[in-house]
N, C-alpha and C positions, 0 to 999 in steps of 0.2 A: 154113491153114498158110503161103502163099504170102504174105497179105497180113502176117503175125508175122513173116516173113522180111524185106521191102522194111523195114518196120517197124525194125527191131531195124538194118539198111543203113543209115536214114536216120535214124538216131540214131549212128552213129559216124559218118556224114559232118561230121553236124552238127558232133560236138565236135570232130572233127579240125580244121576251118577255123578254129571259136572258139577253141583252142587255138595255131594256125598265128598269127590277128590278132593275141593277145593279147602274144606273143613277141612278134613285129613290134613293136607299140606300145612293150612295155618294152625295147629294147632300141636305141632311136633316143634320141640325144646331146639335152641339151638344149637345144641350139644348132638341132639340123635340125627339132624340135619348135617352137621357138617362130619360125621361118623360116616352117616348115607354118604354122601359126595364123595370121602376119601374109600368107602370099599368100592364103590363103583369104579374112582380110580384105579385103583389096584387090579381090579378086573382085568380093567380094559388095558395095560399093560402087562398083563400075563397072557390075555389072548390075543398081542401083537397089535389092537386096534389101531387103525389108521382113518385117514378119509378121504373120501373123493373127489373130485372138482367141484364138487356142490355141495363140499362141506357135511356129505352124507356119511355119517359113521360105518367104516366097513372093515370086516379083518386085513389086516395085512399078511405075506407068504411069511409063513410060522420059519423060524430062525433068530428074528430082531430080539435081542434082548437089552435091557439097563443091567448092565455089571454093577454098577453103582451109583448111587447118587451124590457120594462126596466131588464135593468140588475136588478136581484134581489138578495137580501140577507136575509137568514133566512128567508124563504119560509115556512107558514104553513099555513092548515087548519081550519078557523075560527069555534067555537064550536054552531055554530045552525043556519047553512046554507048548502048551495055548493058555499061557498064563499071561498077566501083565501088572507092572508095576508103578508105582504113584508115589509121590511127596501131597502130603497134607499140606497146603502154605499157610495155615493160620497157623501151627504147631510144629513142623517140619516131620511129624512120625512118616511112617515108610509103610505101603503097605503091598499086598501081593494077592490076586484074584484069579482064580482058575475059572476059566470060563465053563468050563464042560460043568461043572458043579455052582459056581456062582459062589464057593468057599471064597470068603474075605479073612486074610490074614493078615495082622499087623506084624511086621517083622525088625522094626527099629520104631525104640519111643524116647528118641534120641531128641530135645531141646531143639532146635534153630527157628532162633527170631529172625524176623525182618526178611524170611529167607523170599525169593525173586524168582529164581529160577534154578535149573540144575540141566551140568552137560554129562550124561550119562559114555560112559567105555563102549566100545563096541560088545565087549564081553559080558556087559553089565558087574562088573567088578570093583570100581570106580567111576567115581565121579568128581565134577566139580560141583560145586554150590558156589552160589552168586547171594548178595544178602545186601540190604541197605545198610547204610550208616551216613553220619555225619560230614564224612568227609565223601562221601560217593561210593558204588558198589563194591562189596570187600569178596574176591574169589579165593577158594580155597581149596584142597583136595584132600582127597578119603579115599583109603583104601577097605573096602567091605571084608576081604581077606585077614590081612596084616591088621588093620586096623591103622595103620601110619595116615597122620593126616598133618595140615597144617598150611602155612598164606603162602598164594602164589604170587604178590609182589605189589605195586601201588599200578597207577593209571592204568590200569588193564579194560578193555572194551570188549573183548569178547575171547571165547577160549573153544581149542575142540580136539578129542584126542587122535592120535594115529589108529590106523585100521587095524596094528598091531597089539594096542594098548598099551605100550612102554610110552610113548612122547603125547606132549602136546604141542598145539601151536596157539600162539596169546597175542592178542592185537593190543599195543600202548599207543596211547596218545598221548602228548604234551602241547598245547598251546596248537598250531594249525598242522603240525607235523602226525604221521603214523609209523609204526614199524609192526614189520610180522616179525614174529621171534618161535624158535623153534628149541623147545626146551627138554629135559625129562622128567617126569611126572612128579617131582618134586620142586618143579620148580629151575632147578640147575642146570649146569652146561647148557646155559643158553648162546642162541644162534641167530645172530637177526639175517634173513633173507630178503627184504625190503623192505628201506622206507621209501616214503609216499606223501603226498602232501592228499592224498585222495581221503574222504572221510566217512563217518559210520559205517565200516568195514564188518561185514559179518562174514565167519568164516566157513571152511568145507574143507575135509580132508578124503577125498576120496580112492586114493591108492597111495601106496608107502614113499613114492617120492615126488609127487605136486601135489600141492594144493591149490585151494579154488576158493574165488572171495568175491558175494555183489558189494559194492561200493558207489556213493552217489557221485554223480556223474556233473562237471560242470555248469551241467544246465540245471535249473534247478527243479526239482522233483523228478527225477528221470535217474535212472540208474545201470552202472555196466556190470556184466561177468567178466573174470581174469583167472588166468590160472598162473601160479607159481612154481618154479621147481627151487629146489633147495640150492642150486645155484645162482639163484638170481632169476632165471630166467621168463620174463614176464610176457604173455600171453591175453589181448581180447578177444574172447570166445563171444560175447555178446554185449554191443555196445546202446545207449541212449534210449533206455527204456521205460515206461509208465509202470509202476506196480510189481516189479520182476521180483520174480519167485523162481528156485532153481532148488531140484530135488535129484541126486544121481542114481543112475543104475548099480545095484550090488557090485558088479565088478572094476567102476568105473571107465565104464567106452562110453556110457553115451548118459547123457543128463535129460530129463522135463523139464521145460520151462514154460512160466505164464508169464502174458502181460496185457495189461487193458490197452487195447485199441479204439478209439471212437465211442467209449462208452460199453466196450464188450470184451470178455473175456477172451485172449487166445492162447490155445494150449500148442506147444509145439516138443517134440524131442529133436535134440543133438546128437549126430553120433562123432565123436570125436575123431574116429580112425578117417572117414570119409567127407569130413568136416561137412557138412551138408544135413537140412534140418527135413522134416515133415511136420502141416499142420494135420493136428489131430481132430477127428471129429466130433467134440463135446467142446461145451465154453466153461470152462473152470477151471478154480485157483491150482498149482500143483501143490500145494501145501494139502488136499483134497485128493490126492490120486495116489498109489501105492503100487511098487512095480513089484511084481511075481519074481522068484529067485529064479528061474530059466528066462526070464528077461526080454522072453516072446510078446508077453502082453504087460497094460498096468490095468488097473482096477480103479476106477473115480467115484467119485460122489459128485453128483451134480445136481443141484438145485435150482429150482424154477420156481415162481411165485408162491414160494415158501413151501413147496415138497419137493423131496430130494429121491433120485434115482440113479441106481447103483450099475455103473457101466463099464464093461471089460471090454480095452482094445484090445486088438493083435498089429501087432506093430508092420508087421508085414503088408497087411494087404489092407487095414486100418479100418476092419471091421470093427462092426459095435453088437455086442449082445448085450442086452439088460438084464440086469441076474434081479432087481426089486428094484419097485418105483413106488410114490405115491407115501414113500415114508414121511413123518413129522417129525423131523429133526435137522438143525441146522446146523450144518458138520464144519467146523471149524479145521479140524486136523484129519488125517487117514495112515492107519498103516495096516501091515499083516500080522496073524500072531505067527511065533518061531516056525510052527506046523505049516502054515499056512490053509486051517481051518478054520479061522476068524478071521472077518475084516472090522479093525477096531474104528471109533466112531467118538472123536468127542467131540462133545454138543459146544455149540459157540456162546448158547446164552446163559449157562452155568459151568461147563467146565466138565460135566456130568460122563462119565463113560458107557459107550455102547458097543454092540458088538454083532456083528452078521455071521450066522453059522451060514457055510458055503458049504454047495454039495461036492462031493468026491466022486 
């Protein structure tokens, strides 16, 4: 009889409270509600919150941060920090973020419309900008220093500087035909090193005298690598591929490369002295991996049913350590900052910057 009594107690506490929250709830403005929601946000992105396989909210290993939430464009690594820099593309300003501090600096509030895209110097000194118009994409070059800028010519397709920073090399097209042309940063003394009937030519400059270009491939959706010397001299490194993505080593011996197989990702590196590949243990894009300046390992981002975990080979013996998993973000891009204390992160469905403090 005692325990029917606590019973039948602990069934109208129950509904009192549930009935107590439920007013509460309905009865808050939708102003103080959507207020609640964004600091709870904020929370949970200061305390790294992630989730589980069961969608159970849990922290994630403290490091992950949002640098920013501007949409960014032409996201790179500033050259003597753990800083990094960005084009706004709705406005074109310029802006610059230390990650150690999370300081957001706008450092050019310089106009460009319609701008597209931008090919950053290796030195970060220059650049190109790319920008719609009327007649098709108009490139042009800046120098951040000098200030000298001005158009680098009509049917240009794509553009990318020397490892030196003096030259560039500039893809034209006219009607089925291409040329690579090797020019100086202005534009001039130009030098064509090949034409080609091969087409949407994206380029690579990976040491001061060849270059490296994916181009589609006679069959259709399928794509090769080539390398070029400034003599002409023409090279397939990698031919008739699905999806190919091609990322090189700092020093240029050996390159990453991805391509969809049957439905799945495969990562492989190149070494060019030994011409001879290894597949790597993770399935993802290399636009997603980022190789360390001693060039022993790279660093990936790899995503699986929409959580993404953060994986260092060694190229050697092609172990895997997981440095973070189980993050909610879907990484479109990867690199390192200067330091090599950040592993930068932009988000695929905004453009958004993130960033992983690594241990030392």
């Amino acid at each position: 009889m005692a325990s029917q009594k606590q019973l039948i107690i602990l069934i109208i506490i129950t509904a009192s409270l549930t009935s107590f929250l439920a007013g509460y709830l309905l009865t808050q403005s939708p102003k103080n509600a959507a207020t609640l929601i964004q600091e709870q946000r904020g929370a949970l992105i200061d305390r790294f919150s992630g989730i589980d396989n069961d969608s159970t909210p849990t922290p994630l290993p403290p490091g992950l941060l949002q640098a920013t939430t501007d949409s960014a464009l032409a996201t790179t690594n500033a050259p003597d920090s753990n800083t990094v820099l960005y084009y706004h593309p709705d406005n074109g300003f310029v802006s610059k973020i230390d990650l150690e501090t999370r300081n957001n600096t706008l450092i050019s509030t310089t106009q460009l419309k319609g701008l597209t895209n931008v090919v950053w110097s290796p030195n970060k000194n220059r650049v190109i900008t790319v920008s719609r118009s009327s007649t098709g994409p108009v490139y042009k070059y800046f120098d951040y220093t000098s200030h000298q800028n001005g158009f680098l010519g009509n049917n240009i397709k794509d553009a990318v500087f020397s490892p030196n920073n003096q030259r560039v090399a500039i893809v034209r097209s006219a009607g089925g035909d291409s040329a690579i042309e090797i020019t100086d940063f202005e534009g001039k003394n130009s030098k064509t090193v090949l034409k080609t009937r091969l087409n949407n030519i994206r380029l690579f400059w990976p040491s001061e005298n060849i270059i490296s270009f994916i181009a589609n491939d006679n069959d259709p959706g399928l794509q090769s690598f080539y390398t070029v010397s400034e003599d002409g001299d023409l090279r397939q490194l990698v031919g008739r591929k699905d999806g190919l993505a091609v990322k090189w080593s700092p020093d240029g011996t050996s390159f990453l490369y991805s391509t969809r197989e049957d439905g799945h990702l495969i990562l492989r590196v190149f070494d060019t002295v030994s011409k001879e590949f290894q597949v790597l243990p993770v399935q993802t894009s290399t636009n997603t991996c980022a190789w360390l300046l001693n060039q022993t390992s790279v660093i990936c981002a790899v995503e699986t049913a929409g959580q993404t975990s953060i994986n260092q080979i060694t190229i050697a013996d092609l172990s895997v350590n997981i440095l973070f998993s189980n993050l909610i973000i879907s990484p479109k891009e990867v690199f390192m900052s200067h330091l090599e204390d950040f592993l930068i992160i932009i988000n695929a469905s905004d453009q958004s910057i993130w960033a992983i403090k690594l241990a030392q």
